[in-house]
N, C-alpha and C positions, 0 to 999 in steps of 0.2 A: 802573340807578339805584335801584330799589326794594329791591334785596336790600342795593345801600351804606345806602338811611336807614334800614332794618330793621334792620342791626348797629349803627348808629351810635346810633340808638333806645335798644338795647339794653345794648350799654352804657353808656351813662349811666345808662340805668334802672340796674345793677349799681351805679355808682358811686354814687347817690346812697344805696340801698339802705345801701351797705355806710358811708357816712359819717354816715347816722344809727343804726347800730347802735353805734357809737366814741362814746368819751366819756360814756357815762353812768356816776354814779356816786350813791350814797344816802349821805345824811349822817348820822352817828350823836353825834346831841347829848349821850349818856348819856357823860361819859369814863373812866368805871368799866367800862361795857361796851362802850365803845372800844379800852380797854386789853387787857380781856378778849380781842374780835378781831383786834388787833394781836401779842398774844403766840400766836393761832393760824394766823392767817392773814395774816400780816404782808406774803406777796408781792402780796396782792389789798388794802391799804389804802394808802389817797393823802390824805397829813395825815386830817382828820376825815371823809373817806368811806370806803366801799369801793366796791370795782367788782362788779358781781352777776355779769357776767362773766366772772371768772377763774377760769380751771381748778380750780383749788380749795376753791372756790363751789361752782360749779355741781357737785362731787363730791359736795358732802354732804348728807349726807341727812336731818340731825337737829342740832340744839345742845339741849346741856341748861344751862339757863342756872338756875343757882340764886343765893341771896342769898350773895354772896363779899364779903371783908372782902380791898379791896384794901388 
């Protein structure tokens, strides 16, 4: 019986883990530099966020953001 609530424990513990790592996303009010991370990263933006988690996010390493005349 201790080793069934020990896994059962534990997963949950997993699930709940893994249900608040989902859905977060950062809002980016500038629509200039919305635009800007949409024309780069268009698969990690969700209407006016992005996800900090999407692969190609977390790939980079640097943005050089200068004054751009959209």
């Amino acid at each position: 019986m201790k080793k069934f609530y020990l896994s059962y424990l534990c997963f949950h513990a997993l699930i709940l883990h893994e249900h608040s790592c989902r859905g977060i996303s950062v809002y980016i009010p500038d629509p200039v530099f919305r635009a800007y991370l949409n024309q780069y990263y268009s698969s990690c933006m969700v209407g006016d966020s992005i996800d900090p988690l999407c692969p190609a996010v977390l790939g980079t390493k640097h943005i050089n953001v200068v004054v751009k005349n959209f």
